[in-house]
KEKE-3310 file (N, C-alpha, C; in steps of 0.2 Angstrom, whole numbers, plus 5000, padded with zeros to 4 digits):
npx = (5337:5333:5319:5324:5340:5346:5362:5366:5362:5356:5345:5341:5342:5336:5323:5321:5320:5309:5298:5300:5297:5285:5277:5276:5286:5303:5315:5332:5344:5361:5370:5383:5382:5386:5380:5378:5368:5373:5379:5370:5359:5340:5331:5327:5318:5305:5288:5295:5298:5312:5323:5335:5347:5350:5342:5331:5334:5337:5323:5318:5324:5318:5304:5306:5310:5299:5290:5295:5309:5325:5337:5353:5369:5386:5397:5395:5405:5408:5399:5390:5382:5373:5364:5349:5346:5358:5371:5377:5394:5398:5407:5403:5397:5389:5375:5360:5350:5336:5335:5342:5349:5359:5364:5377:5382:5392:5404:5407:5412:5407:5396:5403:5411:5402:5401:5391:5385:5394:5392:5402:5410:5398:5384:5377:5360:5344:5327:5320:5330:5337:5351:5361:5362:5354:5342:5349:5351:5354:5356:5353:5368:5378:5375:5371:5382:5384:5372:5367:5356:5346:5332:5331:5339:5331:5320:5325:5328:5313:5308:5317:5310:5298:5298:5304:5292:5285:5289:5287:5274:5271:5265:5264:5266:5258:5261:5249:5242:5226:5216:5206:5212:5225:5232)
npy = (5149:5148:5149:5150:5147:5136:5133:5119:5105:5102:5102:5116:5121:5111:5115:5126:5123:5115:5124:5133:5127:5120:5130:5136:5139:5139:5127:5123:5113:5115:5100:5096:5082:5085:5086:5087:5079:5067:5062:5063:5059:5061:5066:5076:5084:5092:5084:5072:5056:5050:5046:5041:5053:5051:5042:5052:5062:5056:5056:5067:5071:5064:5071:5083:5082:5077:5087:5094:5098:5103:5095:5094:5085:5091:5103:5120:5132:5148:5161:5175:5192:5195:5204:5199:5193:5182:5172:5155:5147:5131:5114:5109:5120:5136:5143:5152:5162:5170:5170:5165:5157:5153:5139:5134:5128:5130:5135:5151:5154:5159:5169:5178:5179:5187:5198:5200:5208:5205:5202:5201:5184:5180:5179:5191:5194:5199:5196:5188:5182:5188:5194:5209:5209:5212:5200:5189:5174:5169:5155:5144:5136:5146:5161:5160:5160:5146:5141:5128:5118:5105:5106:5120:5126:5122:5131:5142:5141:5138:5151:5159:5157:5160:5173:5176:5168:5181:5190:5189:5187:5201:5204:5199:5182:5165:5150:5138:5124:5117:5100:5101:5103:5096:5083)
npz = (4450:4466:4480:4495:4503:4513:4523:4528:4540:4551:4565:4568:4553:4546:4551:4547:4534:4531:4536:4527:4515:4517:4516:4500:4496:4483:4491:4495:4505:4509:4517:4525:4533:4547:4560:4577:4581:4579:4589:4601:4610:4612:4625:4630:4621:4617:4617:4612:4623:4623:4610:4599:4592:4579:4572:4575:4567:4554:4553:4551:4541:4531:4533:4529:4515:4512:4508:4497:4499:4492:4496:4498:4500:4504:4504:4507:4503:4502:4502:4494:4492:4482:4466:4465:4478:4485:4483:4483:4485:4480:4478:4466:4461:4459:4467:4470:4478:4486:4500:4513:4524:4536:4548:4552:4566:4576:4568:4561:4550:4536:4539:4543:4534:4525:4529:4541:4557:4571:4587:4598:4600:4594:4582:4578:4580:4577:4586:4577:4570:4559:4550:4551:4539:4525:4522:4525:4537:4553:4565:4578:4586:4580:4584:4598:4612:4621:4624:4616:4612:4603:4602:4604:4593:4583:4585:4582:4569:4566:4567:4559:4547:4545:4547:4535:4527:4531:4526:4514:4510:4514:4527:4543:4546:4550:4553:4556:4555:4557:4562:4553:4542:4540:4532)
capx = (5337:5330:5320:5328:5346:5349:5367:5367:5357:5355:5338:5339:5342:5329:5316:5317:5317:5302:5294:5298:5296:5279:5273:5277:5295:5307:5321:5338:5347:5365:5370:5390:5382:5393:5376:5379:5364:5374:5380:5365:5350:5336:5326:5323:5314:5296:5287:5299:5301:5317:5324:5340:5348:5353:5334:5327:5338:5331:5314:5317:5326:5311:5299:5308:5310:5291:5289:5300:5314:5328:5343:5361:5375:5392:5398:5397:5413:5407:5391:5390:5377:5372:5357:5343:5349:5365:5376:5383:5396:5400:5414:5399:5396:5384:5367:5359:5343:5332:5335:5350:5348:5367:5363:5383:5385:5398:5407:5402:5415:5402:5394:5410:5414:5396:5399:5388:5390:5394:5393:5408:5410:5393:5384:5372:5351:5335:5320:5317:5336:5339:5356:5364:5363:5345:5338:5351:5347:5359:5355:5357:5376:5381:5370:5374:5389:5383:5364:5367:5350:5342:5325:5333:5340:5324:5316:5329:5327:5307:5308:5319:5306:5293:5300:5304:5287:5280:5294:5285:5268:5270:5263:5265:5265:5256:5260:5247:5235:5221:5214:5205:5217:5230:5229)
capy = (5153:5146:5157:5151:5142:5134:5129:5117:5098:5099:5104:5124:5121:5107:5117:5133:5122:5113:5130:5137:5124:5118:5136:5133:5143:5133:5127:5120:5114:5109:5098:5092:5079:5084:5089:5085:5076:5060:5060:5063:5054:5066:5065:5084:5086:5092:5078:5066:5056:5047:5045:5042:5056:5046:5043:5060:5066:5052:5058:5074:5075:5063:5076:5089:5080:5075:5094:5096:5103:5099:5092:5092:5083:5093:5109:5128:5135:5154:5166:5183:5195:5197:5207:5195:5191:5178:5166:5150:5142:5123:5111:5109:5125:5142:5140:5158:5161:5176:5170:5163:5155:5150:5134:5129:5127:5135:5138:5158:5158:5162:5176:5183:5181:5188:5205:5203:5211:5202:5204:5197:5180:5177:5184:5197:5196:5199:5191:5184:5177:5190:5195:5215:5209:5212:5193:5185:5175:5166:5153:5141:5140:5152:5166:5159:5158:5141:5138:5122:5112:5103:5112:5130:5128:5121:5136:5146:5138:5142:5158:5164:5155:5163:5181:5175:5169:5186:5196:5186:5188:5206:5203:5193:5176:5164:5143:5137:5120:5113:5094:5099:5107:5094:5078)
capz = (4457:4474:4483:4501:4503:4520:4524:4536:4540:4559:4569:4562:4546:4543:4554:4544:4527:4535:4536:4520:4510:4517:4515:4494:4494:4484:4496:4494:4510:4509:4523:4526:4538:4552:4565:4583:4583:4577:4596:4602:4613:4614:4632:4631:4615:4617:4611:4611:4628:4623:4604:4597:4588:4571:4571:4576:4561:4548:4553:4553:4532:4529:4533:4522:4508:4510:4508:4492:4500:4488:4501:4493:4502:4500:4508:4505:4504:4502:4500:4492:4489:4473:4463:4469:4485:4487:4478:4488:4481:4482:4473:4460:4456:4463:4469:4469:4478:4488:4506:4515:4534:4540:4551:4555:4571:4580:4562:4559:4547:4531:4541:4545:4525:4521:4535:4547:4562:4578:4597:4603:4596:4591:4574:4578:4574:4578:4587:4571:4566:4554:4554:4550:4533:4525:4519:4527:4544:4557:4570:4582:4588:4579:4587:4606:4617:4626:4626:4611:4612:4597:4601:4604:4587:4579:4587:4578:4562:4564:4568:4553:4541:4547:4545:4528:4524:4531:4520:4507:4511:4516:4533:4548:4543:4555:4551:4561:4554:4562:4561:4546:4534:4539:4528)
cpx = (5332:5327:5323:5334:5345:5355:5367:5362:5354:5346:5336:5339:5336:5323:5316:5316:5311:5297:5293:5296:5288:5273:5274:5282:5299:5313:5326:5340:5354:5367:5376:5387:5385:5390:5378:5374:5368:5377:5377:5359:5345:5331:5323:5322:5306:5291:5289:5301:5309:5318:5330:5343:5349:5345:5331:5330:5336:5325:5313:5318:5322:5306:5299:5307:5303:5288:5290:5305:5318:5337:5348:5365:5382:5390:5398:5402:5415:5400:5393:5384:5377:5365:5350:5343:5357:5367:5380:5389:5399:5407:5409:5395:5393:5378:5364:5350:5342:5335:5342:5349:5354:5363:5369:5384:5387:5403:5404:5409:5413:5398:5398:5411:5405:5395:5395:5391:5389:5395:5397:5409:5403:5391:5379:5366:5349:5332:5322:5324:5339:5348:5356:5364:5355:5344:5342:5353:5353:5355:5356:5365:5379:5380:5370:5379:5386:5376:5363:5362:5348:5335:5327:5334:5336:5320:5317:5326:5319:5307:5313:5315:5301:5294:5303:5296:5283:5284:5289:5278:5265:5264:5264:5261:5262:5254:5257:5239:5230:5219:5210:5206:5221:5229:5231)
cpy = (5150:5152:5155:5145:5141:5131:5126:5111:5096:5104:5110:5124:5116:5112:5123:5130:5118:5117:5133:5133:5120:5123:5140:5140:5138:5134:5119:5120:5110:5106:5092:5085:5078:5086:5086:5079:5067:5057:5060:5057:5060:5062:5071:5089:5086:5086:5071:5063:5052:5045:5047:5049:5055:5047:5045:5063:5062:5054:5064:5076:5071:5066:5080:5087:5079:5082:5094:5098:5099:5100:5090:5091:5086:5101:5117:5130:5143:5158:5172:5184:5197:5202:5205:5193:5187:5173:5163:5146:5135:5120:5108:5114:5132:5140:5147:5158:5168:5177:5167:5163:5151:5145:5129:5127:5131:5139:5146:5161:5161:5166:5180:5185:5186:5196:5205:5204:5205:5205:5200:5194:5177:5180:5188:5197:5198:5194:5185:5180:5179:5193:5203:5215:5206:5202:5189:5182:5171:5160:5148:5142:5144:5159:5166:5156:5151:5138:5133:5117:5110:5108:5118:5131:5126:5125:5141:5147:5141:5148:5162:5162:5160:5169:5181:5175:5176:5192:5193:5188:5195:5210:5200:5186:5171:5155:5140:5133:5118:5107:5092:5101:5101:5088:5072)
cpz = (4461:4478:4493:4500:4508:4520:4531:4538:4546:4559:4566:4557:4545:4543:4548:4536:4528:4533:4531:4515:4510:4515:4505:4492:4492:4489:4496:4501:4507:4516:4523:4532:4546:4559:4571:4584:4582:4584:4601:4607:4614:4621:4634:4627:4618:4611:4608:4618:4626:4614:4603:4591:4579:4568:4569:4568:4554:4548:4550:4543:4531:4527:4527:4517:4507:4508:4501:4491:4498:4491:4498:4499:4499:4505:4505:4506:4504:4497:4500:4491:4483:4471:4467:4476:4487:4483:4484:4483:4485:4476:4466:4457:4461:4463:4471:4475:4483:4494:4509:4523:4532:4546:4552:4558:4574:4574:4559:4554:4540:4533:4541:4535:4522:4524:4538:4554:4566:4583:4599:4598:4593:4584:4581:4578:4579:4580:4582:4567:4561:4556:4551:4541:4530:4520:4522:4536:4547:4563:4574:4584:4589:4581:4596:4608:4619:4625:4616:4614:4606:4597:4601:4597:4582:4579:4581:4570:4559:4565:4560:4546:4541:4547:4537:4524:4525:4526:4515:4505:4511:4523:4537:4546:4550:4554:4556:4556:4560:4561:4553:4541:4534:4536:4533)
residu = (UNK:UNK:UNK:UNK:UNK:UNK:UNK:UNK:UNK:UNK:UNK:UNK:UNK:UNK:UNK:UNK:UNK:UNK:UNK:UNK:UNK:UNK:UNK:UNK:UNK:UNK:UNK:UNK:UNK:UNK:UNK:UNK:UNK:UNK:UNK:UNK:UNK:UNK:UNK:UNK:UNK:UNK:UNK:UNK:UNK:UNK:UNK:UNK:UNK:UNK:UNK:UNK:UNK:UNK:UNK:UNK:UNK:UNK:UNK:UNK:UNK:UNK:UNK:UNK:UNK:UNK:UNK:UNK:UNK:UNK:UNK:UNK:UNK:UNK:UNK:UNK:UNK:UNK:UNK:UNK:UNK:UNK:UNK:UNK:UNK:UNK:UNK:UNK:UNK:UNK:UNK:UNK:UNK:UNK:UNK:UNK:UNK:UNK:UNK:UNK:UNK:UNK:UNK:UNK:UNK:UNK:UNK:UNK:UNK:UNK:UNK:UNK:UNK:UNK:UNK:UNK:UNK:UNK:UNK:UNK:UNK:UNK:UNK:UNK:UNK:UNK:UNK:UNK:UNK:UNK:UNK:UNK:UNK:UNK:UNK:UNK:UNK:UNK:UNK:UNK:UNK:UNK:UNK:UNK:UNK:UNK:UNK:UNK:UNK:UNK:UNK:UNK:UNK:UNK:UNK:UNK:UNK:UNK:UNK:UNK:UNK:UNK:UNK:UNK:UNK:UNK:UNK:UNK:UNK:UNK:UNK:UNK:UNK:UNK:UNK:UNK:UNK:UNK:UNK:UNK:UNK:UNK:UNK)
# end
């Protein structure tokens, strides 16, 4: 068992495995490669004057895995609640773990299978990206009509770690180095 699953390899899903997995939660990401980014130029990344998205996405599952995040190619095909939190299944088996951030896209049809509520065609959260269903978080596309940026959904992506890490902690969690912590 895993204690966060991410489905999903774009900007949210990295970010939030970035975040738990830096903050020493293990974390599984699967990621069907199918992010937007691969058609991408960024010119309206904070921080990035001009990078191609291909790139940005290389850097980006570099990072994680420099972390530990342990990044599986291949698709989830469906998620249930279990005793400890959730079971994902793939064409290689279940993968079980605590937490559970959806990071599809536009695809809400593993929220939809898992109950959570919706507003209209979106899913439903929180601030924080949780959805109606306790442990389990939504974000990026799936969570807005229209507003598709790489940074909103990197937002996203931090934002639902970050309420994980404070689930975890049993307080507000606050990912925040300085010059002389960082290596």
């Amino acid at each position: 068992m895993t204690d966060v699953l991410v489905v999903g390899g774009g900007p949210a899903g990295l970010s939030a495995a970035l975040f738990t997995a830096k903050n020493g939660l293990d974390t599984v990401v699967y990621d069907t490669d199918e992010t937007w980014l691969h058609s991408a130029h960024l010119f309206n990344y904070l921080g990035i004057e001009s990078k191609d998205g291909e790139a940005f996405l290389e850097d980006a599952r570099e990072q994680v895995e420099g972390f530990g995040v342990d990044r599986r190619d291949g698709e989830v095909t469906g998620v249930q609640q279990s005793d400890g939190g959730f079971i994902a299944t793939t064409e290689d088996g279940e993968t079980e773990a605590t937490y559970l951030v959806l990071a599809t896209g536009t695809d809400r049809s593993l929220a939809e299978e898992l109950g959570c509520t919706f507003d209209g065609d979106v899913v439903d959260v929180t601030v924080s990206m949780e959805t109606s269903v306790d442990g389990a978080y939504a974000t990026g596309a799936m969570v807005r009509d229209q507003e598709w940026q790489a940074i909103i959904s990197a937002g996203d992506g931090g934002a639902a770690a970050l309420d994980i890490l404070s689930k975890e902690e049993g307080e507000h969690f606050h990912d925040f180095d300085t010059p002389d912590d960082a290596e």
